[in-house]
Structures are given as C-alpha cells and as structure tokens.
C-alpha positions in Angstrom: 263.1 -75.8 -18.3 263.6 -79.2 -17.1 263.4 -79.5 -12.9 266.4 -81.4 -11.6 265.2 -83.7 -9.3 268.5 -84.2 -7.2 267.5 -81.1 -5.6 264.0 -81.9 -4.6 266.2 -85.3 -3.4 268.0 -83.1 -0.9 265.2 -81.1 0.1 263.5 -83.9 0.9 266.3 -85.6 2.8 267.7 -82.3 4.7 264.3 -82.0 6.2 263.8 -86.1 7.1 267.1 -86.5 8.5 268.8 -82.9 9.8 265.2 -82.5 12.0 264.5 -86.2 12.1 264.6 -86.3 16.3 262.4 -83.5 16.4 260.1 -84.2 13.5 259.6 -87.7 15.0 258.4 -86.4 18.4 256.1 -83.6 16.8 254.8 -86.2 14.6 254.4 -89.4 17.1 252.8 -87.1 19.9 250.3 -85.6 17.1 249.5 -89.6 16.5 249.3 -90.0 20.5 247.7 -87.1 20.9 244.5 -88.6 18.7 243.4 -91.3 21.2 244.8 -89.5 24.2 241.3 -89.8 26.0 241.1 -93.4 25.6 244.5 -94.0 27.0 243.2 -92.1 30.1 240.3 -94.5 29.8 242.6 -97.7 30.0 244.6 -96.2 32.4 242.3 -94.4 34.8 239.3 -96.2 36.0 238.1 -93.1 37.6 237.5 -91.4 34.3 235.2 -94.5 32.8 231.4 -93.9 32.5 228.9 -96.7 31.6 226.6 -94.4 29.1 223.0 -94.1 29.8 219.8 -93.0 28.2 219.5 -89.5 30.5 222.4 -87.2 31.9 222.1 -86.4 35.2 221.7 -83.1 36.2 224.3 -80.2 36.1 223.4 -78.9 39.6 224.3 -82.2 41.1 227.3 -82.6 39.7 228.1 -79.1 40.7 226.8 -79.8 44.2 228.8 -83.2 44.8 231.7 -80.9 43.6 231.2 -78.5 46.6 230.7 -81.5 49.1 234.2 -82.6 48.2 236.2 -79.5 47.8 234.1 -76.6 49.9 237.1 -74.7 49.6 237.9 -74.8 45.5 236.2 -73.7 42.4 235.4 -75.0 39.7 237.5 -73.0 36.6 236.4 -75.0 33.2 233.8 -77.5 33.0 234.6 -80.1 30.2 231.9 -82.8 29.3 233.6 -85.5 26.6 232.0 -85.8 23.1 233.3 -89.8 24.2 230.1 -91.4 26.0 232.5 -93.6 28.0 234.2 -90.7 29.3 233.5 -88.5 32.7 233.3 -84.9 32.8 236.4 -83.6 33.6 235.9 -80.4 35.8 239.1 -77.9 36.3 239.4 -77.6 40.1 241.5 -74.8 41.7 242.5 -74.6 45.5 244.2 -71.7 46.1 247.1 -71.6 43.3 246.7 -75.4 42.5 245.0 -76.7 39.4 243.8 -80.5 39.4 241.3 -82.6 37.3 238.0 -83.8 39.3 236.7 -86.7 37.3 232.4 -86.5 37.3 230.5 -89.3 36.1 227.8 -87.2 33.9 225.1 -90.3 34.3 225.1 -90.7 38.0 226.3 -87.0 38.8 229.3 -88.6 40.9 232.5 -87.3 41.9 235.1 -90.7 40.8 238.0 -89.0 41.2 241.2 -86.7 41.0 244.4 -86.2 39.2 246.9 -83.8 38.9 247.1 -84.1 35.2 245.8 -86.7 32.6 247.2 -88.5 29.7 245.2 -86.3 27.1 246.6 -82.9 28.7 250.0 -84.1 28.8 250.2 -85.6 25.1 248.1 -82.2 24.5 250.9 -79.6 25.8 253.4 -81.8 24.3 252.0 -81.8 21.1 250.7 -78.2 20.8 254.0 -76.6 22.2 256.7 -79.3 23.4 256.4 -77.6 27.1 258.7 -74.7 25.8 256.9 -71.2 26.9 256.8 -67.7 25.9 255.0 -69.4 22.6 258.6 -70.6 21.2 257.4 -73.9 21.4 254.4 -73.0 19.2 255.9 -71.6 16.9 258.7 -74.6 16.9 256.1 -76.7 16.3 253.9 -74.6 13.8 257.1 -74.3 11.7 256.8 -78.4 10.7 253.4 -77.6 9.3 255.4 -76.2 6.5 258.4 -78.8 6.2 256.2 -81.8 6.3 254.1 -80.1 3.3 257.6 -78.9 1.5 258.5 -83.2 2.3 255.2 -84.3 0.6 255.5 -82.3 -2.3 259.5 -82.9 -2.8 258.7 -86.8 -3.0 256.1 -86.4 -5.4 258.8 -84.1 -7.5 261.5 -86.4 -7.4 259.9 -89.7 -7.2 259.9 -91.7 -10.7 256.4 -92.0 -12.1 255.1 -92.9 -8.4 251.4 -93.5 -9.0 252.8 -96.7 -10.3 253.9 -97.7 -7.3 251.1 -97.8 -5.3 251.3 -101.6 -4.8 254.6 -102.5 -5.0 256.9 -103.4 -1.8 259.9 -105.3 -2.6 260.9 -108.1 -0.3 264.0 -110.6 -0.6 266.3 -108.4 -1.9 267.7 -107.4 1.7 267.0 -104.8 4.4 268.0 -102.0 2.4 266.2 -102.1 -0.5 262.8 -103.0 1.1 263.2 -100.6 3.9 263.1 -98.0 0.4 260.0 -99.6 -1.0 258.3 -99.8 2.7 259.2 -95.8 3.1 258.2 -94.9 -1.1 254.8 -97.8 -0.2 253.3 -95.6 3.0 254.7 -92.1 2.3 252.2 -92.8 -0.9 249.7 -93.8 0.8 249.6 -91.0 3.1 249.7 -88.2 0.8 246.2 -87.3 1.5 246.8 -87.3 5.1 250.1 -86.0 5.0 248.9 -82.8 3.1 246.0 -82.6 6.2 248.2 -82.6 8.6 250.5 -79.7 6.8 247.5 -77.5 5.6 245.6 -77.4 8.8 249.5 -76.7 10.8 249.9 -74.4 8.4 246.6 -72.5 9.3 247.5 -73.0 13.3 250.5 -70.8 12.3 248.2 -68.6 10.7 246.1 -68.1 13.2 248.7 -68.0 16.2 250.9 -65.2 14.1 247.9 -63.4 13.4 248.3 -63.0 9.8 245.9 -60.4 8.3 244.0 -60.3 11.1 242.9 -63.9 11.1 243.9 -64.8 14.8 242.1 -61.9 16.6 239.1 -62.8 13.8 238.7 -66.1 14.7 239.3 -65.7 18.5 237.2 -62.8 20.0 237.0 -62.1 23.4 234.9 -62.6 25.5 232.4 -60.0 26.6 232.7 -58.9 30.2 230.2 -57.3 32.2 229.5 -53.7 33.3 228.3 -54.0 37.2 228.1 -50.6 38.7 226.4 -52.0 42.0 228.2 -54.7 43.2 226.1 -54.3 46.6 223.6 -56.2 44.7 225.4 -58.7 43.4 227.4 -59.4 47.1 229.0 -62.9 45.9 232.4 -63.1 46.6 234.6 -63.9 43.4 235.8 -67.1 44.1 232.3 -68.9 44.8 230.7 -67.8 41.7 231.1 -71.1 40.3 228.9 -72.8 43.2 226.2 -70.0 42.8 225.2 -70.6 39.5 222.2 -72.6 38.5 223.8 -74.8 35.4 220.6 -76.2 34.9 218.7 -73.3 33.8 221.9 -71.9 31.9 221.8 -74.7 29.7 217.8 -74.5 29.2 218.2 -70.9 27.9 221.6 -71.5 25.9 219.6 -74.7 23.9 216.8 -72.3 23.7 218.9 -69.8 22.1 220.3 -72.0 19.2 218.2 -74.6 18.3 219.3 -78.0 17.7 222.0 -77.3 20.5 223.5 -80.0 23.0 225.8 -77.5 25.2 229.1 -79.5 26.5 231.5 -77.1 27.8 231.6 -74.9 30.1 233.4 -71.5 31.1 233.0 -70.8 34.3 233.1 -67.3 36.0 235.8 -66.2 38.8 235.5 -62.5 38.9 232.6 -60.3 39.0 232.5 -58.9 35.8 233.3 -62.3 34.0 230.4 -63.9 31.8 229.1 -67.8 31.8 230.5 -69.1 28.3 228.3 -72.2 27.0 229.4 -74.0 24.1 228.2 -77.3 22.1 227.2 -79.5 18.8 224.4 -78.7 16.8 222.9 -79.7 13.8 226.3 -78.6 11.5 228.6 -81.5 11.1 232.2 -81.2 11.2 233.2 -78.0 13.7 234.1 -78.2 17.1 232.0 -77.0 20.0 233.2 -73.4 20.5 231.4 -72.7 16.8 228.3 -72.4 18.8 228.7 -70.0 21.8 226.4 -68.6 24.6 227.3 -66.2 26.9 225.0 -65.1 30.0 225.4 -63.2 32.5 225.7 -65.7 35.9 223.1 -63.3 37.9 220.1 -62.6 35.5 220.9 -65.6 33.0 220.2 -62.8 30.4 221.6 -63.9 26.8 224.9 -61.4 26.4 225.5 -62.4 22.9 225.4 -65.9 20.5 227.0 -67.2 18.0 225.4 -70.2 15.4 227.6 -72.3 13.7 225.4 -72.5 10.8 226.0 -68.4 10.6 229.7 -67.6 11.1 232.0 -66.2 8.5 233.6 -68.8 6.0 237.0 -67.8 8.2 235.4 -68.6 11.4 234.4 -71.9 9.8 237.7 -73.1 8.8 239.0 -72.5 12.4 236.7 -74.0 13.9 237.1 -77.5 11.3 240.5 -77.8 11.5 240.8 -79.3 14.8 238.6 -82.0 14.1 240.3 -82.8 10.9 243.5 -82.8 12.1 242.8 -85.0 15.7 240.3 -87.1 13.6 237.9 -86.7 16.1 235.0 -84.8 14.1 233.3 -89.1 13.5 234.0 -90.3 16.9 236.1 -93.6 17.9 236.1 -94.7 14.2 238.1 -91.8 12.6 240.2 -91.5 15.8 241.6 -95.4 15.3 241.9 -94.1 11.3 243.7 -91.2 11.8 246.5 -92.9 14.6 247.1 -95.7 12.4 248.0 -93.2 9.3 249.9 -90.8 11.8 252.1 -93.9 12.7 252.3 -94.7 9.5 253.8 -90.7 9.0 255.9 -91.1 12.1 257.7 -94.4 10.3 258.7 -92.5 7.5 261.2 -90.8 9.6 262.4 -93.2 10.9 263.0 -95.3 7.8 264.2 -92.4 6.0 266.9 -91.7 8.2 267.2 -95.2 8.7 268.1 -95.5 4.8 269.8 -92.7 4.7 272.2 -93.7 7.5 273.1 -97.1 6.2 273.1 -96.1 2.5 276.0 -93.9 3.3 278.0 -96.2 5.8 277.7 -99.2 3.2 278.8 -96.8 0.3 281.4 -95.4 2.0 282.6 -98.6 4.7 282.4 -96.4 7.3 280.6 -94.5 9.9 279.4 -91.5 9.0 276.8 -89.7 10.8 274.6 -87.5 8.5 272.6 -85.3 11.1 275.8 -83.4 11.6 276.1 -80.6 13.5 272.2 -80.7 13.6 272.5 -83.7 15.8 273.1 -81.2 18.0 270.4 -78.5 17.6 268.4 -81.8 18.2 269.4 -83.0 21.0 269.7 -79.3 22.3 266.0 -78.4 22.0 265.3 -82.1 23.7 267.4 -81.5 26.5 265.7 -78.1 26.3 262.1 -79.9 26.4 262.3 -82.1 28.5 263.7 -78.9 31.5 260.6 -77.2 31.0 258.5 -80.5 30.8 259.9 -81.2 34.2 259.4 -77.9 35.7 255.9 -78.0 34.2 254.7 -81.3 35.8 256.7 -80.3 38.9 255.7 -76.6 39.7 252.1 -76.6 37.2 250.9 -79.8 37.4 252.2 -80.9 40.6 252.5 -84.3 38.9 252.7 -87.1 41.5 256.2 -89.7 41.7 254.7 -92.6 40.1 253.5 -89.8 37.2 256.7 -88.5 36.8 258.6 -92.2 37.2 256.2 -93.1 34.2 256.8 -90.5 32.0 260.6 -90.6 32.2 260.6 -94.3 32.1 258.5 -93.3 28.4 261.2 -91.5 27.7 264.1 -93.6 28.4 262.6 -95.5 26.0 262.5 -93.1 23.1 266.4 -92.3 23.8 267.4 -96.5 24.1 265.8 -97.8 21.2 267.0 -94.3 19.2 270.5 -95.6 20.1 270.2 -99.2 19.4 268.7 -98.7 16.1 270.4 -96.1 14.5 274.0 -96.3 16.8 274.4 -100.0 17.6 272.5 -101.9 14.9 274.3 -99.2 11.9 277.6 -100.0 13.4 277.3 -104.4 13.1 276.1 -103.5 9.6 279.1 -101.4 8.6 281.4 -103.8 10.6 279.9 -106.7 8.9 280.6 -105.5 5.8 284.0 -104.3 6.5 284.8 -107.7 7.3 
C-alpha cells in the first residue's frame, strides 16, 4: 500500500500553523528557559559569585540569613550546579515568598528579589501560568505534536537525506524561506525527537500512567514525635536550628562520592531534612541521590544512590538534564539554545510560507489559522490573566518587573503583526498590482 504523502503534508501543516502562536511560545520559552540562570546573572549583580577553591560554610550562610530576616524562614535551599551563581535560598515572611541571593564562597547575604528570570521563564515554560494543572497538561500535549511534526516531515519530504546541504538563495523570498525551513528542521531531527520523547515522558509521569508518576515521585517520609516536650522548637524556626554543617557531613558519609546541593528544609514538626546532590553517576539530576534525617538526632531516615535506583527512576531523573541541556554545564546549555531557536524558527517560517504561498496563489488575503486564530489568541489572553495575577498576588513582582515583562511581551504581539499582517499584505498588494 503506497502512503500518500499529501496527508502527512497536512498533518504537518495543521499542526505548524492552526497552533503556531502557541507552539512558538512553548517552544521559544523551552529555548529561554535553557540559559535562564545566566540571564539572571547578566541582569542581577546580586546573584554573581567569583568561584573559589573552598565553600564557605552552611551555618554561616544560614546565620547571616537570620541577621537579615529574624523574622522569616528559610523554605528551600538551592545551591547552583553554575560556579558563578549564588545560592538562592526560598525566604518566607509570613504569607510572602522571595529569593535571598547567598554568595556560597564568602557566606554573604547579596541580595533579594521577588522573583528571578529562571523562575519566571520556568513557570512559563512548565505550565504557561494556567493552574489547576491545565497548563501542564496544555503544554505536555505538544510533546506529542512536535514528535507527530518530526516524523510527518520525514514522511512526506522527497528523499531528504539529500538535502542536508542544500539552501537555495536567489531565487526570491519564498522559495529560500522553504529551503531555510526543509535545511534546520533537518538538522534538528535529533533534537527535535529529544525534545518530544522526554515531553512525552513529562506527560507520563504527570498523568500517572501505570503507576509511573507515584513511582518516580515518593513522598517524603515524615516523622513520628510522640513527645513534642522534648523537641520544644516552634515550627517556624526549625530552619535556623539546624546544624547544616553536620547534615551534610553525614549525608556525604552516607553516599559516597556525594557533593550535596539542595536543600529541603523543615517547617513543621514532623517534617524531615531532605539533602540532595551529584555523585559519581553522570547524567541525572540531584534528586537521584537523596538523604533524609531527622533535623533533631541527624539520624539517617532513609537514602537513595543514584547508582541503585530502578531503570524507571533513572530515566526520570535524566530527562531533565537532556531536555534543558544542562547535564555538561555552560557548553551544552549554549548547544541546546541555539538548536531550540533553531526549532522555534521553524514555526515561524512555516507559517510564514504557508501564509504567503496561499495569498500569492490566490491574489488575496487569506488567513489560514482560521477559526484557530482564535483558540490562540484565547489561551494567550487567557495566559497572560493568570501571569499577571501570579506576579501580582504570588510573586509580588515589583513595577519595573512587571513594566519589563509586558514591555517583552508587547514585543512578541508587534513584530507577530508586522510580519505576518503588515509585511503579507505589501506582498499580496504588490503583486496585485
């Protein structure tokens, strides 16, 4: 049976152009989203560490934290893999949540922010500010299109392995926009199918399939204090009564090879100290190694080695290297945001193409997006409501914050305008004439 490939045509251009808005911003925030900490580091002084030979020590960190916020806690304890990044500890005040900036060579406190650039591209990436996990899912879903995209093109393309090398020029916009979009959506197969595998297994794992999402996640133990008289700490100083110090001595004890980076800090009685870190087992992220102790006695509650976890546990705890590019440091970050620009052009030049193909056939304007121009615009409008009521209510994101982001934004919806509104119409009038 012979496949037509008109069909894997349309396939192909029903999911580039009838979800091109939000593909592009699910795609281009991914991209963002890879050197997210350095843009903080560019943009924020406070978060910028010069790296030295010894970390200073846990305890003082902590301590500076109490001498400037007595009255706050600290919540989640992240130290960068990024030697030229501070610690970023989670401080909350009452019902506020902020980011306290910790130099981890000098122990001190550089500064505050309401949010950061990495948190922001983060949430926008991982759920386009929608809650009630609809923006999860949203975004899970183009795991699957952008793998039903890749393999379409390969369907329908002509013999495509030949044109690994070949972008035509000279022959007008049109035709080398086509050989530009055929040139990188080639090269980018490898990534491209990445990208799609390891969304695909995010949806696995957020929708629980066969178990895999409460396998890969387990909770964490709590303990069992039947005395609290001798334990009489209130709740929400636990964080400052905890020697870090000697939690991190028994935690690299416990697994060997282990250089413990984040932190899980305790708020309520019965809450455990979670320490997580790199070992000797390339690739997987820091939660593949896991220590919890109890915050009193520093007794070892349970463990978990990365080089002993099921092969399930293993490919959740890979995939988020592979698909920020962070698992081989600065190098593979700058490789994997060039190739997810590269992705993010393909829809724009493939609605691009599409758009003019079919006002120059037809010598008029005709707007293929349809009634899913729309839907588009719809869940934008819809996404950019709960953005603003995150940053507002969540983040309590300061005016120039919020001024910059807009003014980001304002951006995005101009230059959509003038390329595919303004610039399609001269063509189609210019050919009219």
């Amino acid at each position: 049976m012979k496949l037509d490939k008109k069909i894997f045509f349309k396939i192909h251009s029903w999911i580039g152009v009838k979800l091109s808005i939000l593909f592009f911003i699910v795609c281009f925030s991914g991209t963002l989203a890879t050197l997210s900490h350095e843009m903080d580091w560019l943009f924020n002084p406070d978060m910028r560490a010069s790296p030295q030979n010894e970390y200073a020590s846990r305890n003082l960190i902590a301590a500076n934290f109490k001498e400037a916020y007595p009255d706050a806690r600290i919540q989640y304890w992240m130290r960068s893999e990024e030697p030229y990044l501070c610690d970023i500890l989670y401080k909350m005040e009452g019902d506020a949540l902020s980011y306290v900036f910790a130099n981890p060579y000098t122990g001190k406190i550089q500064g505050e922010s309401a949010i950061t650039i990495q948190r922001f591209f983060r949430d926008l990436h991982y759920f386009l500010f929608i809650p009630f996990q609809i923006g999860n899912f949203l975004v899970l879903i183009f795991g699957f299109l952008l793998f039903i995209s890749l393999v379409t093109a390969l369907l329908f393309y002509k013999k495509w392995w030949r044109k690994l090398f070949e972008l035509k020029t000279g022959k007008g916009p049109l035709v080398f926009f086509r050989s530009f979009h055929r040139l990188v959506g080639l090269w980018s197969v490898p990534f491209t199918l990445l990208f799609s595998i390891t969304g695909i297994w995010y949806f696995i794992e957020r929708a629980n399939v066969g178990g895999i999402g409460g396998e890969v996640n387990p909770k964490m133990p709590q303990l069992e204090i039947t005395d609290l008289t001798q334990n009489n700490v209130a709740d929400n100083n636990l964080s400052y009564n905890i020697d870090y110090d000697k939690a991190i001595a028994i935690a690299e004890k416990e697994i060997p090879g282990l250089h413990v980076g984040n932190l899980y800090i305790p708020y309520k009685q019965t809450d455990i100290l979670g320490l997580v870190g790199k070992s000797n087992v390339p690739l997987v992220r820091q939660r593949a190694n896991r220590v919890h102790l109890d915050p009193r006695s520093y007794e070892v509650i349970s463990s978990q080695k990365a080089d002993q976890i099921s092969t399930t546990m293993w490919l959740n705890d890979i995939a988020d290297p592979l698909h920020f590019g962070y698992w081989g440091g600065i190098p593979t970050k700058i490789i994997w945001f060039v190739l997810g620009l590269g992705i993010s052009s393909l829809v724009l030049s493939g609605i691009w193409i599409t758009m003019k193909r079919k006002n120059l056939k037809q010598k008029k304007i005709k707007r293929p997006l349809g009634v899913w121009k729309y839907i588009n615009w719809a869940v934008y409008g819809i996404m950019l409501l709960f953005m603003y009521m995150s940053l507002i209510n969540r983040y309590k994101a300061s005016v120039e914050a919020l001024i910059t982001i807009s003014f980001g934004w304002i951006v995005f919806i101009f230059l959509t305008y003038y390329i595919f509104v303004i610039r399609l119409n001269r063509v189609v009038k210019k050919n009219k004439a």
